[in-house]
C-alpha positions as CSV (number, residue, x, y, z in Angstrom):
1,X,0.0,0.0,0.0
2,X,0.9,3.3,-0.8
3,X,2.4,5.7,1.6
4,X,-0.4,8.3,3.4
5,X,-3.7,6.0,2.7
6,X,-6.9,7.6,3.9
7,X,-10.8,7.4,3.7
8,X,-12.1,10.1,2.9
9,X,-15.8,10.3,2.1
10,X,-17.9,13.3,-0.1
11,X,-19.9,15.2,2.5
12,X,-23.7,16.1,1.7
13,X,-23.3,19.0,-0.5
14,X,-25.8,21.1,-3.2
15,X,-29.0,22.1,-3.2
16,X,-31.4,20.0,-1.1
17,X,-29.2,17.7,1.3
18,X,-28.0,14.1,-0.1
19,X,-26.0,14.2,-3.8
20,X,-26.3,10.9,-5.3
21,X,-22.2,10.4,-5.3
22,X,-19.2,9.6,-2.7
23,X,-16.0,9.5,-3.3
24,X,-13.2,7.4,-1.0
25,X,-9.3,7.5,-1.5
26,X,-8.1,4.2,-0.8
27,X,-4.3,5.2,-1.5
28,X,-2.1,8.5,-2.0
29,X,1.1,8.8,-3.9
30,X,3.7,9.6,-1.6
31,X,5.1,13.2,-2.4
32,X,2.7,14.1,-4.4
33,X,-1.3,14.9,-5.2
34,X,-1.6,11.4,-7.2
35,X,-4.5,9.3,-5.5
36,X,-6.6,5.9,-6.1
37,X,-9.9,5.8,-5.4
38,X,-13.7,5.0,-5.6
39,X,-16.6,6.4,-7.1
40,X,-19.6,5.5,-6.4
41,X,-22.7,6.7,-9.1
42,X,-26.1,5.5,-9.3
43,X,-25.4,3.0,-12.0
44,X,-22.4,1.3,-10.4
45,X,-18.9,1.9,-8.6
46,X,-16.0,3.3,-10.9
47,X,-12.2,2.9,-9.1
48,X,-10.6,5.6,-9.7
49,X,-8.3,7.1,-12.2
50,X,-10.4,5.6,-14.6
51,X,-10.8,6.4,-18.4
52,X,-14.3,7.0,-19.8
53,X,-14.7,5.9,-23.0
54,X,-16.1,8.5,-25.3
55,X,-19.9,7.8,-26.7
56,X,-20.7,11.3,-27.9
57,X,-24.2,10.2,-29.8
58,X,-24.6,7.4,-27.6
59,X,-22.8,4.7,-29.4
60,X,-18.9,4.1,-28.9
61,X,-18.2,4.2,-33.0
62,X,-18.4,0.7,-34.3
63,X,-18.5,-1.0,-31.2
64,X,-21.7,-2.9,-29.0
65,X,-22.1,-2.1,-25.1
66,X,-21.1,-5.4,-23.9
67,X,-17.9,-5.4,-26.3
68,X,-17.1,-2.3,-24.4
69,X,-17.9,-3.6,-21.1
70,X,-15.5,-6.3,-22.4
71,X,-12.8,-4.0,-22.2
72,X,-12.9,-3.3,-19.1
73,X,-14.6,-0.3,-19.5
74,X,-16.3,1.0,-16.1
75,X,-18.3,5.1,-17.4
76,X,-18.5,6.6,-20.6
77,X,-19.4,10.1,-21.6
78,X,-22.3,11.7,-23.9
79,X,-22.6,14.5,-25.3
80,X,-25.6,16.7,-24.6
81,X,-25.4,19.1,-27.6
82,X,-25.0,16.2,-30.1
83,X,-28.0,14.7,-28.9
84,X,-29.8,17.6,-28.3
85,X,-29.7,18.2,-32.6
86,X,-30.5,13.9,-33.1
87,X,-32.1,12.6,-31.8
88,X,-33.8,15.3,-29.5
89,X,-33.5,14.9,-25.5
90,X,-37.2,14.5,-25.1
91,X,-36.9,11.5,-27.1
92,X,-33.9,9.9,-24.9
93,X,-36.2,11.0,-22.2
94,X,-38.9,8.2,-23.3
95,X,-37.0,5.9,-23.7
96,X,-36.3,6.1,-20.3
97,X,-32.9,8.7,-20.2
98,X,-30.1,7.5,-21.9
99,X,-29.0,4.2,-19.9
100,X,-32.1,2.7,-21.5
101,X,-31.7,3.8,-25.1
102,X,-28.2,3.0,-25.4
103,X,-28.4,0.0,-23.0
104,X,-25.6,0.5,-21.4
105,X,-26.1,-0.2,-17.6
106,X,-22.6,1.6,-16.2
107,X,-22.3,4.8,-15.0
108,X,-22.5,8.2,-17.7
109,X,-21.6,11.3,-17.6
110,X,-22.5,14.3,-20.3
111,X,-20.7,16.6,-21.7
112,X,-22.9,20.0,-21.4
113,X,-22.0,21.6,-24.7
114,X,-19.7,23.9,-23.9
115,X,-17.0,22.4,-25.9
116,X,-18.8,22.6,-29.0
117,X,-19.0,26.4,-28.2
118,X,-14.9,25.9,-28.9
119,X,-15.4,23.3,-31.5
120,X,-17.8,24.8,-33.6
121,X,-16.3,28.4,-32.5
122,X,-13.0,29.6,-32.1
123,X,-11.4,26.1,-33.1
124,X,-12.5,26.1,-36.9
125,X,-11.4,30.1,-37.0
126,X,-8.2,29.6,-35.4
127,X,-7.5,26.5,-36.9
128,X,-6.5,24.8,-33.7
129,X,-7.3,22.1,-30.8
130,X,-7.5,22.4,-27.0
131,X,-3.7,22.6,-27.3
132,X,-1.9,24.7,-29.8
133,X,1.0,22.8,-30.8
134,X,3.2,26.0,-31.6
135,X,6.3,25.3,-32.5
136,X,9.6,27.1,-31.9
137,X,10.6,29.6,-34.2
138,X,6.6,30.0,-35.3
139,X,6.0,33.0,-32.8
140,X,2.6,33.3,-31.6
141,X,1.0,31.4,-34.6
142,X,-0.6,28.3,-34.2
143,X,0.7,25.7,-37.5
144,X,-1.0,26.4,-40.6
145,X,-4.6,24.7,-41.0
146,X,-7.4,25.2,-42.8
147,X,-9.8,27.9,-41.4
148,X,-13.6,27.9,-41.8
149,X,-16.2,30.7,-40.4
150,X,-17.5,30.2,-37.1
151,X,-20.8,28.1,-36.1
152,X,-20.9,30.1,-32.5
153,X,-22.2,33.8,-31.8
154,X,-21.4,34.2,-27.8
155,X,-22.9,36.8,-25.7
156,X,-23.7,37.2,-22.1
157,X,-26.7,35.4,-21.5
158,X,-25.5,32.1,-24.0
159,X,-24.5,30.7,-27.3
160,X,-26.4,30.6,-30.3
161,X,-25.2,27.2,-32.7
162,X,-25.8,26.6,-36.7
163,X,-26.4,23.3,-36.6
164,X,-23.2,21.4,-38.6
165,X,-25.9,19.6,-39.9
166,X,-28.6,21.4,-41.5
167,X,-28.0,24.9,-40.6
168,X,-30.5,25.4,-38.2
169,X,-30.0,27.9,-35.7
170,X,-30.4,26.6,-31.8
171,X,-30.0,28.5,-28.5
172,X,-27.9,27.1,-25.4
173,X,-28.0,28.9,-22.3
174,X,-26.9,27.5,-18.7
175,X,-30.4,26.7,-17.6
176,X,-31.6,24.9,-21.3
177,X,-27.7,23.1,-20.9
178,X,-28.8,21.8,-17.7
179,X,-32.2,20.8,-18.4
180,X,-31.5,19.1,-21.4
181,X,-28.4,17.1,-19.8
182,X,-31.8,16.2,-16.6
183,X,-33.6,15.1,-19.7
184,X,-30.6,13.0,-20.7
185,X,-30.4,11.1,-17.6
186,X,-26.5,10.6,-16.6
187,X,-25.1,9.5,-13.4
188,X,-22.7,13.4,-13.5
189,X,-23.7,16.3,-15.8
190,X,-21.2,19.2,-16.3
191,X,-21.9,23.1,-15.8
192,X,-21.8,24.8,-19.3
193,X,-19.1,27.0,-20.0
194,X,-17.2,28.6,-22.9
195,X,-14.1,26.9,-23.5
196,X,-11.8,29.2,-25.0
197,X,-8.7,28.7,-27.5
198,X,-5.4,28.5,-27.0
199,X,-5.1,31.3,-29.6
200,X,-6.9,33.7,-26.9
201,X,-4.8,36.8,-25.5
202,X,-5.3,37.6,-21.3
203,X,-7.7,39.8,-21.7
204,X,-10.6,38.2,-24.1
205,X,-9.7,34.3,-21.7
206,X,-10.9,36.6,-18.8
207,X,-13.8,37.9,-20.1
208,X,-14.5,34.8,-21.2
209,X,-13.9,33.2,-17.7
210,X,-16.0,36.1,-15.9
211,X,-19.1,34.8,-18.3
212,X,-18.6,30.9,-17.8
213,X,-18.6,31.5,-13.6
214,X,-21.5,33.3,-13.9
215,X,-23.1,31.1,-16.4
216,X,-21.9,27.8,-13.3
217,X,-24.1,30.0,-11.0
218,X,-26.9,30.0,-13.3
219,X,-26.5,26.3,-13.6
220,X,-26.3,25.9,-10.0
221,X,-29.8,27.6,-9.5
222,X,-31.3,25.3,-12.4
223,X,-30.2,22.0,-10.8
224,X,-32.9,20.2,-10.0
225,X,-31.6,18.0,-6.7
226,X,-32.6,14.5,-7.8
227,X,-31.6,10.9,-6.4
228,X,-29.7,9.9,-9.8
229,X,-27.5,12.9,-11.3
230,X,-24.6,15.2,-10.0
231,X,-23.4,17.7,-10.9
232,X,-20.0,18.9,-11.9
233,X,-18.2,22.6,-12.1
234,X,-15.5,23.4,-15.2
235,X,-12.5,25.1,-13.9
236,X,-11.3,27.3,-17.3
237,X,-8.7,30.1,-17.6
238,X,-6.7,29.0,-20.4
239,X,-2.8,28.9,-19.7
240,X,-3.2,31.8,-17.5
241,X,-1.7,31.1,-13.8
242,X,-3.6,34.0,-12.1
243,X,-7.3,33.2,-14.3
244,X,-6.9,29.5,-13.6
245,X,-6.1,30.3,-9.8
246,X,-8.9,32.3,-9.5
247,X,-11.2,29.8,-11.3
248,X,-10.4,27.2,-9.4
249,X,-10.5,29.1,-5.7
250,X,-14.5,30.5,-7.5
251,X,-15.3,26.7,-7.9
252,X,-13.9,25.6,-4.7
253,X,-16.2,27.7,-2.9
254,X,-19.2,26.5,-4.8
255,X,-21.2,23.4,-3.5
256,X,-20.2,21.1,-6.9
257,X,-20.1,17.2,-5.9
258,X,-16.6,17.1,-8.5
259,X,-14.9,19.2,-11.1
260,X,-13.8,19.2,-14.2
261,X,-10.4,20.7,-15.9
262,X,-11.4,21.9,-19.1
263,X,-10.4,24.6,-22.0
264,X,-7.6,25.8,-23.4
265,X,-4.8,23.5,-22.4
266,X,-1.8,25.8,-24.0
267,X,0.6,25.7,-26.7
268,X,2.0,22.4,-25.6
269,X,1.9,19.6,-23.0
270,X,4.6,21.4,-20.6
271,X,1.7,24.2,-20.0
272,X,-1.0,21.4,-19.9
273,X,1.1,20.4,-16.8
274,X,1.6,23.9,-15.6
275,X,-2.0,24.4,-15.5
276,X,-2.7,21.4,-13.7
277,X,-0.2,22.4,-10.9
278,X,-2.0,25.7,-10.6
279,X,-5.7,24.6,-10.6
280,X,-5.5,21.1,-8.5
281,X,-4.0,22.0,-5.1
282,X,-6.9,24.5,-4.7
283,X,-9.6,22.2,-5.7
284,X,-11.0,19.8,-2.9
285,X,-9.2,17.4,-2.1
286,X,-11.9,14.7,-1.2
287,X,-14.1,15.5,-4.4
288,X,-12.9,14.0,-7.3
289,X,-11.6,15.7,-10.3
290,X,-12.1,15.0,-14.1
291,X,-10.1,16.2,-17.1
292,X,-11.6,16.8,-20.3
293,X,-10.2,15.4,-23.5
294,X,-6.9,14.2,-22.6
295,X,-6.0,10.6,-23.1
296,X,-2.4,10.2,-24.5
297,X,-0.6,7.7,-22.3
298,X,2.2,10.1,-21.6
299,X,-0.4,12.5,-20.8
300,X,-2.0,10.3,-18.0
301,X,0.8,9.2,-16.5
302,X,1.2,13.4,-15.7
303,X,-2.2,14.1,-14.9
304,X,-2.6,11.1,-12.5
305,X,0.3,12.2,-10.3
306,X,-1.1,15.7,-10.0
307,X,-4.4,14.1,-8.8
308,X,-6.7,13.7,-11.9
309,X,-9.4,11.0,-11.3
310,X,-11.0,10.5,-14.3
311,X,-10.0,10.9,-18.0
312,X,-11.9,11.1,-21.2
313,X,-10.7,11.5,-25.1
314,X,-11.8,10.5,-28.8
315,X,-8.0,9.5,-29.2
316,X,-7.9,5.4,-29.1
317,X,-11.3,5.5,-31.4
318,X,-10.1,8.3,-33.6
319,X,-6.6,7.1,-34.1
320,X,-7.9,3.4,-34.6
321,X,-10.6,4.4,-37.6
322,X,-7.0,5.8,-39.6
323,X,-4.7,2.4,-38.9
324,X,-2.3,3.9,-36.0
325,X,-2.2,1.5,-33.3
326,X,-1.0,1.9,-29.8
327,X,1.6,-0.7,-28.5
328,X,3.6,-0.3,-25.5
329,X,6.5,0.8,-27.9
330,X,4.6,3.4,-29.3
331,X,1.9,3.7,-32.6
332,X,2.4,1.4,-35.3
333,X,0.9,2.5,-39.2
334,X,-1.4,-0.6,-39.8
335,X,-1.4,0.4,-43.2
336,X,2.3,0.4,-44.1
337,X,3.8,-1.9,-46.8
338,X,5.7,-3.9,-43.8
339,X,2.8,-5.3,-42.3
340,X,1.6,-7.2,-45.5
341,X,2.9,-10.5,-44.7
342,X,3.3,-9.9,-41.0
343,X,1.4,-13.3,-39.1
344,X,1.8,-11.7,-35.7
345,X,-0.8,-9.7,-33.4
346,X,-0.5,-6.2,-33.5
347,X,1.3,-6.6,-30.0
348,X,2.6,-9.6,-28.6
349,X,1.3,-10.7,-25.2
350,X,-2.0,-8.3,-25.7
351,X,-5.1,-9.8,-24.6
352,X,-7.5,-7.7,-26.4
353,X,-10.0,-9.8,-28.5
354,X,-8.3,-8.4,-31.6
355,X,-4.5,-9.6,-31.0
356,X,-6.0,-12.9,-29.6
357,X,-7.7,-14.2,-33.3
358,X,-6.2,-11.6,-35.7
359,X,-2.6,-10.9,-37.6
360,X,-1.2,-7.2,-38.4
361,X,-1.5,-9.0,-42.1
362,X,-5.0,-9.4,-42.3
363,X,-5.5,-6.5,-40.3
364,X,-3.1,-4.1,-42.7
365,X,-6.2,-6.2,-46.0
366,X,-8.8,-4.9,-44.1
367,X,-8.0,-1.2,-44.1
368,X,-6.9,-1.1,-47.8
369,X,-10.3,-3.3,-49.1
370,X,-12.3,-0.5,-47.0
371,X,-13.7,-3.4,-44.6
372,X,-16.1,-1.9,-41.7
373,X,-14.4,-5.0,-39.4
374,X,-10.9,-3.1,-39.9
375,X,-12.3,0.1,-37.7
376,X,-14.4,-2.8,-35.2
377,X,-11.0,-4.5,-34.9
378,X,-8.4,-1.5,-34.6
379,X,-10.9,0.2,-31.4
380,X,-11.2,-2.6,-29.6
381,X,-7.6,-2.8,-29.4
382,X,-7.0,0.6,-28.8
383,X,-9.4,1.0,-26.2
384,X,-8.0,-2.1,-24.8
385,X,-4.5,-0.5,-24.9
386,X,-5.5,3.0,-22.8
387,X,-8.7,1.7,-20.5
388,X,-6.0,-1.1,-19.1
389,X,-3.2,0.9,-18.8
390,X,-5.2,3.7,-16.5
391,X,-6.1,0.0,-14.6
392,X,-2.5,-0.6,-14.3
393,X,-1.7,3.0,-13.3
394,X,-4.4,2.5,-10.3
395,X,-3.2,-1.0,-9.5
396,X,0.1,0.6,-9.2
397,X,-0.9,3.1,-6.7
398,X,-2.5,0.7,-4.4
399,X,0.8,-1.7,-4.5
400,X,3.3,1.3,-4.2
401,X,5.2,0.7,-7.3
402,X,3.9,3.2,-9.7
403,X,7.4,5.7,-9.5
404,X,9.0,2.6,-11.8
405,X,5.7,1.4,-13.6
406,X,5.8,5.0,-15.0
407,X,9.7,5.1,-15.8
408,X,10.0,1.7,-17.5
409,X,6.0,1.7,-19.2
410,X,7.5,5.5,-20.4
411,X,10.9,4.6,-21.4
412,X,9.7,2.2,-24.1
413,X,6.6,3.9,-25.0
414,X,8.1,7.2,-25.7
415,X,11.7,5.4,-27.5
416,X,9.4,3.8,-29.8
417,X,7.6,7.0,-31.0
418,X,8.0,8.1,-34.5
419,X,8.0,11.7,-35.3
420,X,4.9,13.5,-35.6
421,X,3.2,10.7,-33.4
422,X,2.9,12.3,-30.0
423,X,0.2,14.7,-29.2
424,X,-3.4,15.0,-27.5
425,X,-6.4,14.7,-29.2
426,X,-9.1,16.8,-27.5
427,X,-12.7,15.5,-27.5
């Protein structure tokens, strides 16, 4: 066992006594914030860091429930504007919330729209992701990428979205956020906020974080207490030490069950880091703590030993659908020439359904004859890959060895990375 364990319980907090959550630490890092835990939701227990496996229309792409159960797969995420435009809350809501329509029996939480107000917003006119990847010797500019018009208008009181898909126009505020996320029916919704770029000088991110702390007010007075949902705050600030200290010391004092770290992340993963040893000291330590859209395994092993709980991303399924492949010595191109003949798994010693039954050969056909099993194939193993090694991570906590899990996993991970490999992909 770790040095320092404790219990540590979530009191009653929020509006009308008993929140439908409690979190324990079971064992601390020694040294540091890191933690293992468990967290306990209405549709089942999650230990804790876990990954959340992202289901943004209520379907993990390609994939059933019980193949992601399989996985070892304990919450996944939803996104409430997504299916808010298809296929409308009110209808989740009859099926019974979204458990029931998706059947998937685990735990859920929702995303409350507020990344799309990036995604749809500032991301297709800057022509960048949560982080900016600027290189040296590029200044202030981001890498060239193509640029489209904005789908966002943000004012005060909300967001107004052009639907990506028909270009219908449809109002967000915090209070319609909330209510459809209650209509949606997961275990933790999230407090909508405007997630800002990493493009974003001082003065707009505060402006920007002045709006989205009044708008988790708002969302606090709409929160219906019930016996089956939470709900979560969104620390933002961008890469700004004295906006993301005063975001997180706003949230702090707020009667949120857990928090999430979301926004801009900056121009690379040294101020990712930077912001997460501004924000998480201040932050509670017995509620637990969630960041947004950060999955890379180098990226975990950071944000776990600062005291992150819970992870979500679109990486492993995104990555998967174009052939890259994560091993423990770093992506491999499915699709390359080399792997035609090749009659071995995709990694030796996996266990993932994929790697058990199939070779890189007949993996490499199935990409380049366009086969749907190619994409069912390459996620399971991906998934596999990250939703095991945040198991290992945790296991390693509890049995004190997690200083040399993280040098050796990292050692071969990041030695076997090609260039251009690396990097977070926000979701």
């Amino acid at each position: 066992m770790a040095a320092d364990p404790s219990e540590q319980s979530l009191p009653n907090i929020g509006r009308g006594g008993d929140v439908p959550l409690s979190f324990s630490i079971e064992a601390r890092l020694p040294g540091v914030d890191g933690r293992a835990g468990t967290l306990a939701l209405p549709h089942g227990t999650v230990e804790t860091p876990a990954f959340m496996v992202v289901g943004t229309q209520a379907t993990i792409k390609s994939l059933t429930p019980a193949e992601v159960r399989g996985l070892g797969t304990q919450m996944i995420l939803g996104n409430a504007y997504h299916l808010y435009l298809r296929p409308g809350a009110a209808i989740v809501e009859e099926f019974g919330g979204l458990h029931n329509f998706m059947s998937w029996d685990g735990p859920i939480l929702t995303d409350s729209g507020g990344f799309q107000v990036f995604s749809l917003g500032f991301a297709l006119e800057h022509g960048v992701g949560k982080i900016a990847k600027i290189f040296p010797g590029e200044g202030t500019q981001a890498p060239k990428r193509a640029q489209r018009p904005k789908l966002t208008r943000i004012d005060d009181e909300g967001v107004t979205f052009t639907s990506h898909l028909d270009g219908s126009t449809h109002r967000f505020t915090p209070e319609i956020s909330i209510g459809i996320q209650q209509q949606l029916g997961a275990d933790v919704i999230v407090a909508f906020d405007e997630c800002t770029s990493p493009l974003h000088d001082h003065a707009y991110t505060a402006r920007a974080l002045d709006r989205t702390h009044r708008w988790a007010d708002r969302c606090l007075t709409a929160w219906t207490r019930r016996d089956d949902q939470a709900l979560f705050g969104i620390v933002q600030g961008g890469a700004y030490q004295d906006l993301r200290l005063r975001s997180a010391e706003f949230f702090a004092a707020r009667s949120f069950p857990g928090y999430c770290i979301g926004g801009s992340l900056g121009k690379d993963k040294a101020d990712m880091r930077a912001i997460l040893d501004w924000t998480l000291p201040i932050l509670p330590d017995e509620r637990p703590r969630h960041l947004l859209g950060i999955g890379e395994p180098e990226d975990l092993f950071a944000a776990i030993e600062r005291g992150i709980d819970l992870f979500d991303c679109v990486a492993p399924t995104r990555l998967a659908r174009h052939g890259a492949l994560y091993t423990a010595t770093g992506r491999l191109q499915i699709k390359g020439a080399r792997y035609t003949r090749d009659q071995g798994p995709i990694e030796q010693g996996c266990e993932c359904y994929t790697c058990q039954r199939f070779s890189r050969g007949y993996l490499r056909h199935l990409f380049h004859a366009g086969e749907t099993l190619a994409l069912r194939l390459a996620s399971l193993h991906n998934l596999h890959f990250i939703v095991n090694l945040v198991r290992d991570i945790r296991v390693s906590i509890l049995d004190g060895t997690f200083a040399t899990f993280r040098d050796t996993f990292l050692a071969r991970y990041l030695a076997g990375q090609g260039p251009g490999q690396g990097g977070s992909i926000s979701g």
